[in-house]
Residue, then its C-alpha position, 0 to 999 in steps of 0.5 A: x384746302x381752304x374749301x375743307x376748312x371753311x366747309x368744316x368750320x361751317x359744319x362744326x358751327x351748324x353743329x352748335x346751333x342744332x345740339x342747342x335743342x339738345x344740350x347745352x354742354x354740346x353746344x358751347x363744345x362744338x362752339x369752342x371748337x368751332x371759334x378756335x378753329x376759326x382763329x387758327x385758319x382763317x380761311x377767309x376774309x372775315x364779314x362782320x354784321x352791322x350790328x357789330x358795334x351795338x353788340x360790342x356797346x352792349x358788351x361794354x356797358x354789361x362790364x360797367x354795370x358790373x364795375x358799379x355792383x356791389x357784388x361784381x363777383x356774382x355778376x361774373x357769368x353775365x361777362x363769361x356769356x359773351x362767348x354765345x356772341x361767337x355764334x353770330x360771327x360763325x353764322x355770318x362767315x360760315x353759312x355762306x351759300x345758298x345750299x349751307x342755308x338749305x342745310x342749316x334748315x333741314x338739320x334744325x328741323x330734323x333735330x327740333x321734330x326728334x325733340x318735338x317727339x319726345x316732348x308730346x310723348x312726355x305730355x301724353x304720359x303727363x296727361x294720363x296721369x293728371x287725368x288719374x291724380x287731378x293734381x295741380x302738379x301733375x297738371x301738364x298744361x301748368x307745372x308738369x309742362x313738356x320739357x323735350x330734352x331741355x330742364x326746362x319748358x320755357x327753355x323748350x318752347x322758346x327754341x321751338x318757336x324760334x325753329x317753327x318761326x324761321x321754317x315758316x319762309x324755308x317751306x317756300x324751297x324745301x321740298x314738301x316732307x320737311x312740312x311734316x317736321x315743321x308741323x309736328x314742332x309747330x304742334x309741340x309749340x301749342x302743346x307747350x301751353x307756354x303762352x309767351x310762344x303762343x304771342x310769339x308765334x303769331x306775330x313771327x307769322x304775321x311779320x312775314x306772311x304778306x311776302x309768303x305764297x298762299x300755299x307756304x301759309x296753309x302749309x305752315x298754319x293749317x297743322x297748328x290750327x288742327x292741333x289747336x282745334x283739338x286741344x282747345x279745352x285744355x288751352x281754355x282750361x290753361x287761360x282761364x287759370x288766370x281768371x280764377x276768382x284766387x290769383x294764380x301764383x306764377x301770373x300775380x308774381x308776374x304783376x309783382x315782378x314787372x312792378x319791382x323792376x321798374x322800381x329797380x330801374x328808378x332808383x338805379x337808372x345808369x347801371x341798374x342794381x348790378x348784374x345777377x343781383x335781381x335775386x337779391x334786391x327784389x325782396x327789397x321791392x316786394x309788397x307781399x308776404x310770400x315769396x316762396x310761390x313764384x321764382x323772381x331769380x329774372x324778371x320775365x320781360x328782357x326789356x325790364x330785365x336788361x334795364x333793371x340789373x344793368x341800367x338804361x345805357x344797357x339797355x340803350x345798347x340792347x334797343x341799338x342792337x334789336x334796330x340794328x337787326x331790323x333795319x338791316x334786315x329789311x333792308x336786305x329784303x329789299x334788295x336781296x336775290x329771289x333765291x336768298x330772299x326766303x332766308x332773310x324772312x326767315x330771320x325776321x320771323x325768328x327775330x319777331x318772334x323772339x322779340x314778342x316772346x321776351x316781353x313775357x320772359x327772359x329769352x335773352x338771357x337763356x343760353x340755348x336759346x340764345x345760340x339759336x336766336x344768333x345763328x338764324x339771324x346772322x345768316x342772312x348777312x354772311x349771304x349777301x356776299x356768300x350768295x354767287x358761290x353756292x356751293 
């Protein structure tokens, strides 16, 4: 009986996990459902990760920051998305074996290609009609950006990454069809034209590549080159927009953000201006005269972000936690099993990835994102006891 239980648990977790790249609504549904169930059972000992306790410090100084707003009652969501952080302690108490490990993966993959599907087949329509109308809002490399089931490209192309990053190591022990999936999510990651992910890509690949077999490499990157070959006039054309002789809007709000926030963390170091109150201050710190060309509701970079709304005992907390996640990462890679030694590199692309990712955009704060970033990281750590039982 205690079997079912935690293999349903695990089920409902995994579940989560994968309607992230679906919906949202679903996602924290089936999170509820999966925590409740969790608190209600208890089917086993519970495993906390390492960096509980950094999890726990940034939580805290979340809530003192919001203590020391001026508008607390704003920065009330920042408190309710605590709730995604069950996600980590589900993956690590639940995705216990070797095979769960297998599964995760193949399900990710699976429900990351149906959306990688739809989001080409949203470019290729977007594209015909651009080639039609040659306007910059039709643009699908610009403003008409493929979007897949999320509302939004950046949301799209972050998860993607996160799910191409992490298959990379996992192509080493599955079978060789989950290369098609893992390529057709990696061409939907260069047809994105998100050039954050495209940074994030290449480093989650470099993080790993020197403990991949050559074969695994050429599998995972060969695809993506194709495609990048094959659309490199559109890639030019999307680089070279921020080289045109006007500023392009989107990269000069960028400048300006990245510029407002270090201002915002020199005048509010300790508890920042207050959580969800970037919006409201950046006007504050704006030199220009146009604010209606670009969104300043986050400021493109979670290190920047984290610091500006919140402060740098914040912030501390969010370097404790990122160290956390490496240190005991790499620690398992020295230690783990050959059979589990490909799941952590698979947190450590995802981790690297994301990482890079968030210096030019607010992953951190992105609720689908989010899940999925905590269920593939928090794997590896339920594993290291979970391993001997592979069933």
């Amino acid at each position: 009986m205690r079997g079912s239980r935690d293999f349903w648990l695990f089920a409902l977790t995994l579940a989560s996990a994968a309607s992230a790249l679906v919906s949202i609504a679903a996602a924290e549904t089936l999170l509820a459902l999966a925590f409740l169930g969790w608190l209600l059972f208890r089917p086993g000992r519970i495993i906390w990760p390492s960096y509980t306790l950094p999890l726990c410090a940034f939580m805290a100084t979340t809530v003192i920051s919001l203590a020391m707003s001026p508008q607390p009652e704003l920065g009330v969501a920042s408190v309710r998305k605590f709730v995604l952080f069950a996600m980590a302690f589900l993956a690590a108490n639940f995705v216990s074996t070797t095979s769960r490990a297998r599964l995760s993966y193949r399900v990710l993959l699976a429900v990351s290609a149906g959306a990688s599907i739809l989001a080409l087949v949203q470019f290729t329509n977007a594209y015909i009609k651009f080639r039609t109308t040659h306007d910059l809002a039709d643009d699908p490399t610009v403003l008409r950006r493929m979007t897949g089931f999320m509302g939004h490209w950046i949301t799209f192309s972050a998860e993607q990454l996160l799910v191409w990053c992490a298959a990379i190591p996992a192509l080493m022990i599955l079978s060789r069809r989950w290369v098609a999936p893992a390529a057709v999510t990696g061409s939907a990651l260069v047809l994105s034209f998100t050039r954050s992910v495209w940074l994030g890509a290449v480093a989650g690949l470099l993080a790993v590549a020197i403990n991949l077999p050559r074969r695994t490499l050429i599998g995972a990157a060969l695809p993506v080159g194709l495609v990048a070959v094959g659309a490199s006039g559109l890639i030019q054309h999307r680089v070279m927009m921020s080289f045109q002789e006007q500023a392009f809007a989107p990269d000069a709000g960028r400048v300006a953000l990245l510029s407002g926030g270090l201002q915002m963390i020199r005048d509010h170091p300790l508890f920042g201006v207050g959580p969800q109150r970037i919006h409201s201050e950046f006007p504050r710190y704006y030199s220009g005269t146009d604010l209606s060309n670009f969104y300043y509701g986050h400021l493109e970079n979670n290190i920047v972000q984290i610091g500006a709304e919140r402060g740098l005992l914040c912030l501390a907390a969010f370097f404790w936690f990122i160290f956390e996640l490496y240190a005991s990462l790499v620690a398992m890679l020295r230690t783990t099993g050959e059979n589990t030694r490909w799941i952590v590199l698979s947190a450590l692309a995802a981790l690297t990835g994301f990482m890079v990712a968030g210096l030019f955009e607010y992953n951190f704060g992105d609720s689908e994102v989010l899940l999925l970033f905590l269920f593939i990281v928090s794997i590896p750590y339920g594993l290291r006891t979970g391993e001997a039982a592979d069933v």
